[in-house]
LUMDRENKOL-130461 format. One record per residue (C-alpha): residue number from 1; x, z, y. Coordinates in steps of 0.05 Angstrom, whole numbers. Each point is the difference from the previous one (the first is absolute). Layout:
BEGIN
<pt pos="NUM" px="X" pz="Z" py="Y"/>
...
//
This chain:
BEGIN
<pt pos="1" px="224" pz="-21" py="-441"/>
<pt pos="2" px="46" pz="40" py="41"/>
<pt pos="3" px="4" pz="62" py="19"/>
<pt pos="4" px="22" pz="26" py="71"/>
<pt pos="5" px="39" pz="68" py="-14"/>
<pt pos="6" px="-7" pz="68" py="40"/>
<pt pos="7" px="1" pz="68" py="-5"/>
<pt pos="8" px="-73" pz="8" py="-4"/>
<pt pos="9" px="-34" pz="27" py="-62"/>
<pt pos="10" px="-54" pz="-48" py="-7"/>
<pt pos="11" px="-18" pz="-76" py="0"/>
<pt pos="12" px="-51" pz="-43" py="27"/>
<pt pos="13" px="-21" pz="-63" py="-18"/>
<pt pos="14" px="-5" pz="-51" py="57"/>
<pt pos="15" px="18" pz="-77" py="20"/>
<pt pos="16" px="45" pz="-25" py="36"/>
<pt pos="17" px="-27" pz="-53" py="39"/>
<pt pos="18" px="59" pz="-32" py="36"/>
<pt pos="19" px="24" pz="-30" py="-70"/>
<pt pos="20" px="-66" pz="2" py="-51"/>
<pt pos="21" px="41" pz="54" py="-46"/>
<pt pos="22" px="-21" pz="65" py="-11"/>
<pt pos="23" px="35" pz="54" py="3"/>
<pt pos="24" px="-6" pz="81" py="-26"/>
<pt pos="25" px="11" pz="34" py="73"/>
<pt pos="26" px="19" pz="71" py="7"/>
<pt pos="27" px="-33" pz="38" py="47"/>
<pt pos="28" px="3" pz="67" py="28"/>
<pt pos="29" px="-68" pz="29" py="22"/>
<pt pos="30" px="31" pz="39" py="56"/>
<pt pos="31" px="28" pz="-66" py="39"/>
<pt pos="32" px="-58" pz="-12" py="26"/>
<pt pos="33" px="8" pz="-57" py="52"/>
<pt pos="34" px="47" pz="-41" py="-60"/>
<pt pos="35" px="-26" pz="-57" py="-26"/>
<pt pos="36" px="17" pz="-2" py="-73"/>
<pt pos="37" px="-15" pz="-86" py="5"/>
<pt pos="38" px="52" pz="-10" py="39"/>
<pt pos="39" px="37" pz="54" py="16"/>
<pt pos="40" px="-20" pz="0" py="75"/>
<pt pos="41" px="-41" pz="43" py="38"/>
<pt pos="42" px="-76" pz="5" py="0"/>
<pt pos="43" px="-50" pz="39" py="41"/>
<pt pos="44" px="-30" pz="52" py="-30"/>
<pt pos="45" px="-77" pz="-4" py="-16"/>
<pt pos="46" px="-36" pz="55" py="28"/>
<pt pos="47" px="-76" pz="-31" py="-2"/>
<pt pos="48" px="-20" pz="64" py="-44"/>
<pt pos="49" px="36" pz="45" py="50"/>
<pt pos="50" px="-40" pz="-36" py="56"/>
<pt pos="51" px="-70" pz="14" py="-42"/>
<pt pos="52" px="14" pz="74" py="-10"/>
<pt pos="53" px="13" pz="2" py="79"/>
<pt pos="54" px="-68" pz="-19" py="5"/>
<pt pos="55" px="-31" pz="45" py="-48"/>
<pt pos="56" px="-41" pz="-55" py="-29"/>
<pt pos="57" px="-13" pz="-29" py="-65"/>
<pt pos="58" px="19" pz="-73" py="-8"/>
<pt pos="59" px="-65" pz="-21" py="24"/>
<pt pos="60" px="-54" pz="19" py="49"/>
<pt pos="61" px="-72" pz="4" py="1"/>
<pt pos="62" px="-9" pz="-67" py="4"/>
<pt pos="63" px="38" pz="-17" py="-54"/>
<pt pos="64" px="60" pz="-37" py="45"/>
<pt pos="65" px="68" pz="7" py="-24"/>
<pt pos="66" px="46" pz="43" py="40"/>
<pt pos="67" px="60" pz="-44" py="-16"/>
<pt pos="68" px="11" pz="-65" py="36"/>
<pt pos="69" px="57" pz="-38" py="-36"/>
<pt pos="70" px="27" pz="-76" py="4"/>
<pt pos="71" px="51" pz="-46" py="-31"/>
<pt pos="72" px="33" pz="-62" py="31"/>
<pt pos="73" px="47" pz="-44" py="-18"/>
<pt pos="74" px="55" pz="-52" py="32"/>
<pt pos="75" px="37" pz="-46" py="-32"/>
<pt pos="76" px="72" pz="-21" py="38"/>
<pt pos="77" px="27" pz="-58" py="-32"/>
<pt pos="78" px="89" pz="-12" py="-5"/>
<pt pos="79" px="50" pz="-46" py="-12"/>
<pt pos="80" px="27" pz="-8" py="-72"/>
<pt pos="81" px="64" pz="25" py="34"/>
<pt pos="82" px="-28" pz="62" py="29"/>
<pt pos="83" px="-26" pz="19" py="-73"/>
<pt pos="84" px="67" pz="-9" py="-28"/>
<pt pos="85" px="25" pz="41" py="61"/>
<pt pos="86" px="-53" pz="59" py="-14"/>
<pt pos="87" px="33" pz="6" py="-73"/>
<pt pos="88" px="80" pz="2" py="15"/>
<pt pos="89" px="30" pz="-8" py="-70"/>
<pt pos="90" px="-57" pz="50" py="-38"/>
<pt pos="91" px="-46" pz="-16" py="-37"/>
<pt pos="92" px="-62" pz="33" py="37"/>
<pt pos="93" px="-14" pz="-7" py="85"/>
<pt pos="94" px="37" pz="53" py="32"/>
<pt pos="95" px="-30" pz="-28" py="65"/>
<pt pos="96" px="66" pz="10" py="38"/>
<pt pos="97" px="16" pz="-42" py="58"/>
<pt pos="98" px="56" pz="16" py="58"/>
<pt pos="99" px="-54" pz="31" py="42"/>
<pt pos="100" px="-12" pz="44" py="-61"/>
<pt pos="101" px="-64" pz="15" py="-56"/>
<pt pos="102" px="-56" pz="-48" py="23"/>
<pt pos="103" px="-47" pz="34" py="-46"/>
<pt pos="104" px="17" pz="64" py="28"/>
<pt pos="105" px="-10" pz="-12" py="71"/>
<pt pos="106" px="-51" pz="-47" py="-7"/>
<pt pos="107" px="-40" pz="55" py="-29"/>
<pt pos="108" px="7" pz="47" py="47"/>
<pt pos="109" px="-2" pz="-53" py="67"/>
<pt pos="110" px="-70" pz="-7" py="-47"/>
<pt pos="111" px="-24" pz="66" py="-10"/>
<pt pos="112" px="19" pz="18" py="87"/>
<pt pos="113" px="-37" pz="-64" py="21"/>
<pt pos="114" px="-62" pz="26" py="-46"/>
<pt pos="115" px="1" pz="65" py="44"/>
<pt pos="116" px="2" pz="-39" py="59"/>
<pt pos="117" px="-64" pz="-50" py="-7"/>
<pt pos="118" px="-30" pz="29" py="50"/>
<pt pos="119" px="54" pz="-16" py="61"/>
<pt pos="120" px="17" pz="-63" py="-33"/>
<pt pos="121" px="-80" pz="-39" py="1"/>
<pt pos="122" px="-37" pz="32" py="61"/>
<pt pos="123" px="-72" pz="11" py="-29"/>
<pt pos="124" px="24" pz="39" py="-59"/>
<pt pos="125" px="-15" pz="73" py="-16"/>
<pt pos="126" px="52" pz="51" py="-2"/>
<pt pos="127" px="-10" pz="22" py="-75"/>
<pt pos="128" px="40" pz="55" py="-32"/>
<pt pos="129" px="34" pz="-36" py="-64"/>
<pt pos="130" px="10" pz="46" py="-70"/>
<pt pos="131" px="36" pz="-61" py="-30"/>
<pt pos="132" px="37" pz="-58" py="12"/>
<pt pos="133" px="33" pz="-31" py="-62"/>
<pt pos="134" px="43" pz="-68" py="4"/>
<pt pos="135" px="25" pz="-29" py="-62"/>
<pt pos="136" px="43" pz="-70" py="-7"/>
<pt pos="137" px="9" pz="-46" py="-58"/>
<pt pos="138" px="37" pz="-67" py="6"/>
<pt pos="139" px="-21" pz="-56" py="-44"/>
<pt pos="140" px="43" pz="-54" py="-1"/>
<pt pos="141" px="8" pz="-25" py="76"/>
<pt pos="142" px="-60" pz="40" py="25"/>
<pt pos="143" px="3" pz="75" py="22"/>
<pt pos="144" px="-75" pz="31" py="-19"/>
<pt pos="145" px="-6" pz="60" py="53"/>
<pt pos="146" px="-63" pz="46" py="-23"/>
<pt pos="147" px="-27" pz="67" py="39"/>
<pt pos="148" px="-48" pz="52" py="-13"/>
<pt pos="149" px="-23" pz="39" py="53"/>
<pt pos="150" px="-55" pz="62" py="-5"/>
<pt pos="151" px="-35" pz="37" py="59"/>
<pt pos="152" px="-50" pz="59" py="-6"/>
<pt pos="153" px="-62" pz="3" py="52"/>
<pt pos="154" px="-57" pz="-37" py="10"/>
<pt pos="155" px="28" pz="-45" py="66"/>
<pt pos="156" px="20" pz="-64" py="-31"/>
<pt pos="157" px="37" pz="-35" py="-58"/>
<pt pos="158" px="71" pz="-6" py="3"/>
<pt pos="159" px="7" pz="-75" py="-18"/>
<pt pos="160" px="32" pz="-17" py="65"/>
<pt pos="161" px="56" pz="60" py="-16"/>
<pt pos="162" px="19" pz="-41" py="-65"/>
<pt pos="163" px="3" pz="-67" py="30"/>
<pt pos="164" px="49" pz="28" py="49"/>
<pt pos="165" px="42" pz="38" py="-47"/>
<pt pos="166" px="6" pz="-69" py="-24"/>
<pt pos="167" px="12" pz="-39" py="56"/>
<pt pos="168" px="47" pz="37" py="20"/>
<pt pos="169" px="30" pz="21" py="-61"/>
<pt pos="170" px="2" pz="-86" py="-3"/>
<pt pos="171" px="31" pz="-11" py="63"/>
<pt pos="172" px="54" pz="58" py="-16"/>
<pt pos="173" px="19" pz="-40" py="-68"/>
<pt pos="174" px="17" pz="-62" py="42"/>
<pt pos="175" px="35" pz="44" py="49"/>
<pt pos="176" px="54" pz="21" py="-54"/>
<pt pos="177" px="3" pz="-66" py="-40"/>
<pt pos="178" px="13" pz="-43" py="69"/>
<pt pos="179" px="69" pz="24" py="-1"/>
<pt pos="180" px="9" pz="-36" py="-71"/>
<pt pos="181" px="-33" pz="-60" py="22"/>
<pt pos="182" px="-34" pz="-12" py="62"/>
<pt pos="183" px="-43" pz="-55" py="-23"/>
<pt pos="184" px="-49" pz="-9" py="-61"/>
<pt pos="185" px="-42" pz="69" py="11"/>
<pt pos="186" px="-72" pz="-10" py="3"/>
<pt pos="187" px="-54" pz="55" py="5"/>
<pt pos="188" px="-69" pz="-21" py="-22"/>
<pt pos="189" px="-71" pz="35" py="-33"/>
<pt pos="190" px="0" pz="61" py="27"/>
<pt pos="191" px="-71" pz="21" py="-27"/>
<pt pos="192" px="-40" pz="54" py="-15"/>
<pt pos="193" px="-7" pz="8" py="-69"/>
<pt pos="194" px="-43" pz="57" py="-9"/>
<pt pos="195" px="-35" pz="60" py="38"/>
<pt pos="196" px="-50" pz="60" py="1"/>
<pt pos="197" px="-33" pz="43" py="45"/>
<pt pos="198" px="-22" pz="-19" py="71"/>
<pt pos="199" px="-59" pz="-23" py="27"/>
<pt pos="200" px="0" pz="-73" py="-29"/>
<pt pos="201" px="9" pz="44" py="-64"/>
<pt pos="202" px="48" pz="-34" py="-54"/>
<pt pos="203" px="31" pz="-68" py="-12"/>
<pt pos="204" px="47" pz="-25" py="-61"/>
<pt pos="205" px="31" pz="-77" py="11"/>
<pt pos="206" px="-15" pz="-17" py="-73"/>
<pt pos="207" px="5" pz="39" py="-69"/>
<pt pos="208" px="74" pz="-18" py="-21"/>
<pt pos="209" px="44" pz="-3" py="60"/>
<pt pos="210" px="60" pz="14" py="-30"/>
<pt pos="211" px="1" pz="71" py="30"/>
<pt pos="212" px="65" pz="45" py="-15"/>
<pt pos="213" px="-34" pz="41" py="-48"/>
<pt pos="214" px="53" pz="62" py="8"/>
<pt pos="215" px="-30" pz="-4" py="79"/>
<pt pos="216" px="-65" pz="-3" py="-12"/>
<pt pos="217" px="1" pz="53" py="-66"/>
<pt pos="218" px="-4" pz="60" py="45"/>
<pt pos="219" px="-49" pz="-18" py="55"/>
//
C-alpha cells in the first residue's frame, strides 16, 4: 500500500482503478470539484441541492422517486504498445500522451457531451443534470469507461445522458491515443448498465456487472 502525500489532515480510503492497487488518498473537503481517484477534476453533485430547490421530500404522493439516475459503460480497446505508452517508465498509468492526460480530458469531453444530449439526438428532453461522474480503469489492453449520471424531476430517466457521457467520453480516448498509434483502437459495448426513475421505471443489466463500486457508493 502506498500512500499519496499532502498537506491535508486526513485520509481516505479509496482504489485506484487504473492499476488494481489501492491507495490511502488525501483529501481536502474544501476542493470540492478534485477528484481524490485520480487527481483530476470532478463535477460536483448537487442532487440534494436540486431536492431542497423543490421543497419536496424524496418522494411524492405517489410514491415515485424524485431522483432519476443512470450508469453506462464503454469499453475502448488498445494496442499493447499504447498500454506501455500510457505508463512511461512508472509503475502506475499516468495516462500521458503528447496531446496531454487522456483521462482528464476524456472526462470532461464526457461530462460536456452529457449536458448536451439534448442538441446531440433530436427527440431528447432538455433535462437539468445534478451529476455527471466518469471514471476510467484500464485492464490489460482494454480501457473500461463508466458514468453515473442523476437528474431530479419527474420528465424522464437520464439513461441516454450516461450513454453519451460515454460515447463521447469513448470517442475522446481514441482521439488522444491516435497520436501514439493510429491503428488498433476499437470502441465496442457501450451499454446501459443500470437506471431508475422515468416512466419505464428502473432497469439493472444483471446483478454483478462489475460496477466501479467507488462510482456507484454515493448514488
Amino acid at each position: 500500500m502506498s500512500r499519496v502525500t499532502s498537506p491535508i489532515d486526513h485520509d481516505v480510503l479509496c482504489r485506484c482503478y487504473a492499476s488494481h492497487t489501492y491507495l490511502i488518498c488525501t483529501a481536502n473537503p474544501a476542493l470540492t470539484h478534485y477528484n481524490p481517484i485520480d487527481g483530476g477534476a470532478k463535477m460536483v453533485d448537487i442532487t440534494e441541492k436540486a431536492m431542497r430547490n423543490l421543497d419536496r421530500v424524496s418522494q411524492d404522493t405517489t410514491g415515485d422517486s424524485l431522483i432519476r439516475w443512470a450508469m453506462a459503460e464503454g469499453k475502448v480497446t488498445i494496442t499493447e504498445s499504447i498500454r506501455k505508452a500510457l505508463f512511461t517508465n512508472t509503475a502506475e498509468a499516468n495516462w500521458n500522451t503528447p496531446k496531454g492526460n487522456v483521462m482528464q480530458v476524456a472526462r470532461l469531453a464526457g461530462i460536456q457531451a452529457a449536458k448536451q444530449t439534448s442538441h446531440l439526438i433530436p427527440l431528447c428532453h432538455q433535462i437539468p443534470l445534478t451529476m455527471v461522474q466518469i471514471n476510467f480503469r484500464l485492464e490489460g489492453t482494454t480501457v473500461r469507461i463508466q458514468s453515473v449520471v442523476k437528474a431530479v424531476g419527474k420528465a424522464t430517466g437520464v439513461e441516454m445522458e450516461a450513454l453519451t457521457a460515454v460515447a463521447v467520453a469513448a470517442l475522446t480516448t481514441y482521439d488522444m491515443l491516435k497520436s501514439v498509434e493510429p491503428s488498433g483502437i476499437v470502441i465496442s459495448q457501450i451499454e446501459l448498465l443500470e437506471k431508475h426513475g422515468g416512466k419505464s421505471g428502473s432497469f439493472v443489466k444483471q446483478a454483478n456487472h462489475g460496477v466501479l463500486q467507488l462510482m456507484k457508493q454515493n448514488v
